[in-house]
C-alpha positions, 0 to 999 in steps of 0.5 A: 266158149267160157262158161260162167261160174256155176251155181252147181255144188255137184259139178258132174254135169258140167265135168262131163261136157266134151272139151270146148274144141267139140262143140258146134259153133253157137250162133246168137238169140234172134233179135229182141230175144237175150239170155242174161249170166244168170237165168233159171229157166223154171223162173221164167217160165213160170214166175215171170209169166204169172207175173205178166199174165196173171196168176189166175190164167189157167196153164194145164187142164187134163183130160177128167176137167181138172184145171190149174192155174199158173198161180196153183202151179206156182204152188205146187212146184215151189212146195215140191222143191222145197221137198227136194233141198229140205227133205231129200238133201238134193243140191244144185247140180245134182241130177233127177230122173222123172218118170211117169205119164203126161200130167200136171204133176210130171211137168211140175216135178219138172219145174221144181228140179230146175227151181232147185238147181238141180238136173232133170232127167225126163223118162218115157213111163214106159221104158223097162229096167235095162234101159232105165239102169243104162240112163241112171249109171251115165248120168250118175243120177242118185234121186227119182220122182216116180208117178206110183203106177211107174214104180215097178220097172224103176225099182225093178233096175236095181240102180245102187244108191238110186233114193225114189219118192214116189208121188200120187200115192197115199203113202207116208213119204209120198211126194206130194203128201211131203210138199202139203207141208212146205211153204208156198214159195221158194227162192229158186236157186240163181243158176247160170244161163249156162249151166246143166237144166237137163239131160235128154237120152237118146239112142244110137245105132249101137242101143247105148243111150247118149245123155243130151245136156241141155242148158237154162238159156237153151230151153228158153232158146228153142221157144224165143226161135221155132215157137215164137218165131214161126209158130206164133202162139197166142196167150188164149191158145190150148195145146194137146199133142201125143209125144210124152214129156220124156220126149223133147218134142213134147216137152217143148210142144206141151210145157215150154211153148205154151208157158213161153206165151202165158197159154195153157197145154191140155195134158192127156195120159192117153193120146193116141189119135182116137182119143186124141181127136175127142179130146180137141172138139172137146176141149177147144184145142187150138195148138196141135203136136204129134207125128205123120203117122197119127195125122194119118190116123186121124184122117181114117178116123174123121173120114169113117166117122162123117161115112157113119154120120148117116147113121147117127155117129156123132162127127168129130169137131176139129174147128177149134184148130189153128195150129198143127205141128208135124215132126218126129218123121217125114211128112208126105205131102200127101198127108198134107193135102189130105189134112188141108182138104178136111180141116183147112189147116195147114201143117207146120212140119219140121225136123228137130233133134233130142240133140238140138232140143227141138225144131230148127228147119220148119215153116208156117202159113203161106211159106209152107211148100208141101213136100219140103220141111221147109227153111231154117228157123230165124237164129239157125243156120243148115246146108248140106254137105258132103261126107268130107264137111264140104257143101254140095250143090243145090239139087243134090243130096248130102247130110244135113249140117245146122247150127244155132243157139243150141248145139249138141253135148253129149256127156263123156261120148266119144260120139260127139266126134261125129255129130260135131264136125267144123262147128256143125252138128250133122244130124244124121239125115240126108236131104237136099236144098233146093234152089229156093233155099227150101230143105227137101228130106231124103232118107236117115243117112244111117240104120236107125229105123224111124217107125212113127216118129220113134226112132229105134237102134236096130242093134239094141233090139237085136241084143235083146233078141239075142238074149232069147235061148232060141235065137241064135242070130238077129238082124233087125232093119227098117221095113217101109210102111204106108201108115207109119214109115217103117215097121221094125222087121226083125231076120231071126235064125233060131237054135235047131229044134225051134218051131218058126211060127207064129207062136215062136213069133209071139214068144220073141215079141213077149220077151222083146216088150219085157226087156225094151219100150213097147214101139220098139219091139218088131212088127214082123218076123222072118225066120231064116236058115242064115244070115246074108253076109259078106266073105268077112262075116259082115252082115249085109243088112240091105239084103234084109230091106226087101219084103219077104214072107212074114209072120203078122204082128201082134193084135197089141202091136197094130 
């Protein structure tokens, strides 16, 4: 495929793409869906969408009341890029990491990088400095915005020649106390539909993240198929979800979906399911977004609360909802029906991909067939294949192979080999079609563990075990969980001296948390004499995958 000329003075991002026989066949836009050579995505988003609906419509709301307009936005995302090229001489192309929790001024930061040109690199707040050095040296970033209270573990990476700008603070070069002092509006660089919006990291099996390059005309893509197509959102829509804008699944859900249709995205800092069920009867949310596992959560929650009702607890009101999307893992049919029984909604449930940028098989309303993910998204196309790329018979399992209007790019990663064959980007699940042309999911085709809608590389949380002085040998899988899927169970065999207890369990768990993400660090530990392996020496993981005696989880952790 040619690209258009670049508006990128930095041409990394593009340089990095993998050679044009790897990538997965692009199919067109859905009718009366188009990408013009040139397209900033922010410009659509937000500009054009003022432009149609108003610019006193309101767009983000937080959970303390606060109220933005897509006039107010406007503002603040033109003031902040000019922040951007006037005072921290970033140039198109160049790529910025954003990192902090889910608020207004995390999705305008967002914005503003794309107005500028520039690249945005979107990081889980939580994520610790080892994997924060691992993301800034692969995609070369030089500038981070950073919410204050995120700072410590960014700094902490010690990434050479990184510049942060903190923001939401009171110091002199604080970002927002910068952007006060800039014009209100700025003239967004006129970027091609094709060049580099962002990156989104995802992990491996081997722990080394791969950067997802993503394109202008590919965060339109994904809202003008899944989101309009299927999800229909309607201008008075609020969304809420929990999936954090470092996540594709929430950037869609939360900032391009609602956007994309002139609605407004309630923006919680803390959404577990609890708060998060407050916050819809609350706020009149309508559109929701999070995985099974909470949807299951919040079951226990509105089934204790009406058990308590007697006792003058006040119920939780979920009326407000018309639209729940499930995704990040698979969603049991039973969860399903429970979900109907109590609110009388129906889940939307997909599967998406960070690769991909977001959901490509789902199903909405009477369509849907509780058990299946559902059908490929008008503009995407999926079968199941073989391990040789040759389709297999419907009824019988094979990997998961689609295509549409977004593909898969890694940046310099020899991986791309394997997630792009024959133009298909296979996605490392097994699932079956049915008859009907309904895609049923099976299991992950490899050893990546998905605990509530995280995935987790098993070998990366190994290698931080590993850097324990007591640990001699890891092995990390997944352990089949009623509430969340899988637990990340981890067989340690520890140097002689060593207690096998439970406090030994909690030092490694410690230790684990201050090197990786919180949800990555392992539930259950079993202490072993040695490892199950092969007469070569290889690990023989399954053997691990029976339950065994384990020490209880952290507190924390449940």
């Amino acid at each position: 495929m040619e690209l258009t000329p670049s508006a990128h003075t930095d041409t990394f991002s593009r340089g990095q793409l993998p050679p044009a026989e790897q990538w997965p066949r692009i199919l067109p836009l859905p009718q009366g869906a188009h990408a013009p050579e040139r397209l900033n995505a922010a410009v659509e988003l937000l500009d054009r969408t003022a432009d149609r609906f108003g610019q006193d419509r309101p767009v983000f709301r937080t959970g303390a009341g606060e109220v933005w307009s897509y006039g107010e936005l406007r503002g603040h995302v033109d003031r902040i890029a000019h922040v951007l090229h006037d005072d921290l001489g970033v140039v198109p192309g160049n790529r910025v990491l954003l990192r902090g929790p889910t608020t207004p001024w995390l999705a305008a930061c967002w914005l503003a990088v794309l107005k500028a040109g520039a690249v945005a690199v979107t990081v889980l707040a939580q994520q610790r400095a080892p994997e924060l050095a691992a993301v800034c040296e692969i995609a070369r970033i030089g500038h981070a915005l950073c919410d204050v209270r995120s700072l410590d573990d960014l700094t902490g990476a010690g990434v050479p020649g990184l510049r942060i700008t903190p923001y939401g603070g009171d110091a002199p070069e604080d970002l927002l106390r910068r952007a006060r002092a800039k014009p209100g509006r700025y003239a967004a660089v006129e970027t091609a539909a094709d060049d580099v919006a962002l990156v989104a990291f995802t992990s491996g099996t081997t722990g080394r993240p791969k950067g997802c390059a993503h394109f202008h005309r590919d965060v339109l893509a994904v809202a003008d198929t899944f989101s309009r197509e299927v999800l229909r959102p309607e201008p008075g829509d609020l969304f809420a979800g929990s999936p954090p804008l470092g996540f594709t699944f929430g950037l869609g859900g939360l900032v391009i979906f609602p956007m994309r249709a002139g609605a407004c995205a309630l923006l919680l800092e803390q959404a577990q399911p609890k708060p998060l069920l407050a916050a819809i009867g609350e706020h009149r949310v309508s559109v929701l977004f999070t995985a099974p596992t909470a949807y299951r959560v919040m079951l226990d929650v509105l089934d204790a609360a009406g058990t308590a009702r007697g006792a003058g607890a006040r119920p939780y009101d979920v009326s407000s909802l018309r639209r729940c999307v499930s995704a990040g893992e698979n969603l049991p049919a039973a969860t399903w029906h429970a979900w109907h029984r109590r609110t009388g909604v129906r889940i939307i449930n997909g599967i998406g991909a960070t690769e991909l940028l977001h959901i490509f098989i789902s199903a909405a309303d009477e369509a849907i067939r509780p058990g299946t993910t559902g059908v490929p998204v008008p503009g995407w196309q999926a079968r199941v294949v073989d391990g040789a790329g040759a389709p297999v018979p419907d009824g019988q399992p094979g990997l998961l192979a689609v295509r549409g209007p977004v593909g898969c790019r890694y940046l310099a990663d020899p991986r791309q080999s394997e997630y792009v064959r024959d133009g298909w980007n296979l996605t490392g699940d097994t699932y079956v079609r049915e008859a009907d042309g309904y895609f049923r999911y099976v299991a992950r085709a490899d050893d990546m563990i998905i605990s509530a809608g995280y995935n987790i590389p098993g070998p990366e949380v190994e290698d931080a075990l590993l850097a324990h002085p007591e640990v001699l040998e890891a092995a990390v899988v997944g352990r089949p969980d009623d509430l969340r899927g899988q637990i990340v169970a981890a067989y340690v065999v520890l140097r002689d001296g060593a207690a096998r207890d439970e406090g030994t369990a909690a030092a490694l768990r410690e230790f684990v948390t201050a090197r990786l993400v919180p949800y990555k660090c392992p539930r259950a530990f079993v202490f072993l004499d040695a490892l199950p392996r092969t007469a070569t020496g290889k690990l023989q993981r399954y053997l691990l995958r029976t339950p065994g005696p384990v020490a209880p989880p952290a507190p924390g952790l449940k």
